[in-house]
N, C-alpha and C positions, 0 to 999 in steps of 0.2 A: 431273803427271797429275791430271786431275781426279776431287774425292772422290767417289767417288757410291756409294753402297751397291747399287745396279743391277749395278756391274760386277765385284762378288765373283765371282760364279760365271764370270765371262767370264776372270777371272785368274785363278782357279783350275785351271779347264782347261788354259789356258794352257801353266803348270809343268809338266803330263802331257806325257814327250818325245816322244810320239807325235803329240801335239796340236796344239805349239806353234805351227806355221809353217805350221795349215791353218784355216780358220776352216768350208771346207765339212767337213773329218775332226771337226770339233767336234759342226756340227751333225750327222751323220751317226750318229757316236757314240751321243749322246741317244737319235735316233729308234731307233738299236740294240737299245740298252739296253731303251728303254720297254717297244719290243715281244716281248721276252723274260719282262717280268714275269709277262703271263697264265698263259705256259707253266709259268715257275716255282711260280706257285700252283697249276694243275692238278697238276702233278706232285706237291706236299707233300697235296695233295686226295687222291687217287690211293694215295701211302703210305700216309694213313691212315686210309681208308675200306677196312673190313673185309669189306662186303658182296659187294663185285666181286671175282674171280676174278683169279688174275692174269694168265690171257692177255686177257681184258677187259681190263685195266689198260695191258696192252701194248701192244694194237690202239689203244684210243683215244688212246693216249699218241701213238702214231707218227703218227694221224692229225694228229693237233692238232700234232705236230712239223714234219707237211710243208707242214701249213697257213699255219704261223709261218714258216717257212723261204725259202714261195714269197710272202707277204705280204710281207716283211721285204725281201729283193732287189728285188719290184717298187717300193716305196715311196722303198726306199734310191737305186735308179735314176730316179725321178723327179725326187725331191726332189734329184737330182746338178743334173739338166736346169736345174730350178728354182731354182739357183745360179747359172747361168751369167750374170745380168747382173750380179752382185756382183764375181762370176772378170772378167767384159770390161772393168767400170770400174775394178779394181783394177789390170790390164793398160795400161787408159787413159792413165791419173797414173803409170804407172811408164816407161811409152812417151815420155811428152810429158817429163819430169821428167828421163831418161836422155837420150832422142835429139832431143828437140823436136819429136814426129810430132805432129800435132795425129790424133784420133780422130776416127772417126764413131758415134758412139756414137746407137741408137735412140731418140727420143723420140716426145711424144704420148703417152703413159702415163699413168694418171692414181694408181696406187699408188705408197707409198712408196718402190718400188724404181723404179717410173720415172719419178719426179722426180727422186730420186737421179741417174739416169743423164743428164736432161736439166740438171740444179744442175751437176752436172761436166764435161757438153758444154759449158754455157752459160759457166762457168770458165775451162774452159780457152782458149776462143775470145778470151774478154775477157782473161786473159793474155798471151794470142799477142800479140792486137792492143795493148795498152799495150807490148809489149817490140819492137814496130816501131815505134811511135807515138817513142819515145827515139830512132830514129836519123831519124825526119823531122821536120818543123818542128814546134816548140813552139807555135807560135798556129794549128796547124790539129786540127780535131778529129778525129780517129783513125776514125770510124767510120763520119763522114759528108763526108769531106775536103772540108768549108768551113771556115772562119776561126773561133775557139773565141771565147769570151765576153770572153778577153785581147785578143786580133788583134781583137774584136767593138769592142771600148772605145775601142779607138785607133785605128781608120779614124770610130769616129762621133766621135769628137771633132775630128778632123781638117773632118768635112764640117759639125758645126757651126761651125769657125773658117769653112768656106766660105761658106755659110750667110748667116754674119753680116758677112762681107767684099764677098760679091757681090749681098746684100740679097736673094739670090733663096730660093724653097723647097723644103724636101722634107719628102716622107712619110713619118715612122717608125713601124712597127706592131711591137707583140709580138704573137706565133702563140702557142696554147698547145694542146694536145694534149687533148681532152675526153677524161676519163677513161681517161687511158694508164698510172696505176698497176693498176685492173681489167684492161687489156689485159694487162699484166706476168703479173698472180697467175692469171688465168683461161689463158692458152694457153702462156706462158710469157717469159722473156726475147728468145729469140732469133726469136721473133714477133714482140717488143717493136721491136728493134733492125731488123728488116725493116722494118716500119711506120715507125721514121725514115730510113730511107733512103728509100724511095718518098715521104715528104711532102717530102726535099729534093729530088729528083728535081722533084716536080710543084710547089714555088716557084719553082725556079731556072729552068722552064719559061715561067713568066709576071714574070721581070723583065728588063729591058733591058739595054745596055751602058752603064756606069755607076750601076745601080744592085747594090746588093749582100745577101747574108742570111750569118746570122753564128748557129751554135749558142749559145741563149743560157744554158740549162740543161739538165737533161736531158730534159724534157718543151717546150722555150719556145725560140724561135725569133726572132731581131732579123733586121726586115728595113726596109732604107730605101730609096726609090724615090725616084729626080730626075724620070724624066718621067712624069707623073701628070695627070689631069684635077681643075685646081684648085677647078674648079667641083664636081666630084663624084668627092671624091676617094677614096669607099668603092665607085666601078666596078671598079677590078682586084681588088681583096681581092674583092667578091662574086664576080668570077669564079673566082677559088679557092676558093671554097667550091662552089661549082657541081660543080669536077671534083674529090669526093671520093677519098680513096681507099679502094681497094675489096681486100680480100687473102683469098683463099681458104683456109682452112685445117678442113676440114671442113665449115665453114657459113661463109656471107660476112659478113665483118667489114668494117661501116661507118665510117669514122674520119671524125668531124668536129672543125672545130679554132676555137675561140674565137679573134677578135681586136679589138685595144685598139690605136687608133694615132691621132697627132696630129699637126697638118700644121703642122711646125716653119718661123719664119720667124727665129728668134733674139732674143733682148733684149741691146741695146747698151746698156741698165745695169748688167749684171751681167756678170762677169768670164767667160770661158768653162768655167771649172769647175765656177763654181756652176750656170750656162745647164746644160750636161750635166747635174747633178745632179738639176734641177729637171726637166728633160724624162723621165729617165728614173721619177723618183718622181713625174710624171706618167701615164707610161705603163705604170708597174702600176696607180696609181689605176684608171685608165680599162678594166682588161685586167679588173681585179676587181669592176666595177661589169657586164661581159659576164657574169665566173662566178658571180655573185649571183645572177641570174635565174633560176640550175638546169636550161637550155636548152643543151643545145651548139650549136655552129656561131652563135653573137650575133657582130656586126659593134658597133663604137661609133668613132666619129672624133670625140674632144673636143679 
């Protein structure tokens, strides 16, 4: 348990058997209590103030009694209502945890209670989907079923052994996602995770048979192309940039994506491990010399 001297009073109530096992009976409790004190200082006011009569003392007592009474219930009924997404997300996690339902839990909120509820939607989803991702292929990536940065590694080595066997070329570019950590914290993850599905949608839209794209991180994207215009081989990438994508969520969110790519022909002096190593610690060279500029959407073919 962690120490925190914050959560005295949380364990304390706690021990109260009334308490234990409700955290709205806790808060409720409080708001009980609080609103009792006025009454009780009138009433010790009232003892012993000598001036007032005692059916004065009475009437105003009863007033201030029914005043407290119908305060107290309306407040207490509120403040139940205004529980309830603490009750749905506790329901949530107890739901998924028990019978594996996955929830729909509300988001779009922008208070701590509904981030909470979008942080445990968001959870629980990425649960789900890692606890299917174990019964399908280990080199595809779970949430955009292309080939992972694993299955990424070993088809391009594969095509540089091609590469450098059939003397011919291709196009390898890193994709990177302009500022898809701000997309994460401003609308949330499961925004986040839309936005890569739609940009693998609209690559896998402009490459051919035989060529392929491969999740390279969680923001960065490998993709390599055989048939390309050698001459000008930053024509398909600019067309991708061209059809942004566009996701409504309130207000329309622009996604542009930085790309670094280099028109591989192989080097037959160096063994093909090093050849891979060198291309790819090329192709972040080239991808970071795009996000230097502080522009999104930069093209560079070195």
């Amino acid at each position: 348990m962690m120490n925190n001297n914050k959560l005295k009073f949380y364990l304390a109530l706690s021990r109260l058997p009334l308490l234990q096992r409700s955290y709205a009976r806790k808060i409720i409790a409080i708001v009980f209590l609080g609103s009792l004190v006025p009454l009780f200082i009138l009433t010790i006011y009232l003892l012993t103030n000598l001036s007032l009569s005692l059916s004065d003392k009475l009437s105003l007592l009863l007033v201030v009694l029914l005043a407290t009474l119908v305060g107290t219930a309306t407040t207490l009924f509120l403040l139940y209502l205004l529980l309830e997404p603490i009750n749905l997300t506790a329901k949530a996690l107890h739901q998924y945890l028990n019978k594996k339902q996955k929830p729909k839990l509300p988001t779009g909120f922008e208070d701590i209670i509904g981030q909470l509820m979008a942080n445990v939607q968001y959870t629980i989803e990425k649960l789900d989907l890692l606890s299917r991702s174990f019964n399908f292929s280990a080199t595809i990536d779970p949430l955009t079923s292309i080939p992972n940065r694993l299955a990424g590694e070993e088809r391009l080595r594969q095509d540089v052994a091609r590469a450098r066997r059939e003397e011919n070329q291709m196009l390898v570019a890193l994709i990177d996602i302009d500022q898809f950590k701000k997309i994460n914290e401003k609308y949330g993850h499961h925004l986040g995770d839309v936005c890569l599905t739609q940009i693998v949608e609209l690559l896998s839209k402009n490459i051919r048979d035989g060529d392929w794209l491969a999740r390279w991180d969680d923001d960065k994207f490998l993709m390599v192309l055989w048939n390309f215009n050698h001459l000008n081989p930053s024509v398909v990438l600019k067309r991708i940039q061209q059809q942004s994508v566009k996701t409504h969520i309130g207000e329309l969110l622009q996604i542009s994506l930085s790309i670094g790519a280099s028109s591989y022909k192989g080097d037959l002096d160096l063994d093909i491990e090093t050849d891979l190593k060198t291309l790819l610690i090329h192709l972040d060279e080239v991808l970071s010399q795009v996000k230097q500029t502080g522009q999104g959407g930069g093209i560079l073919v070195a």
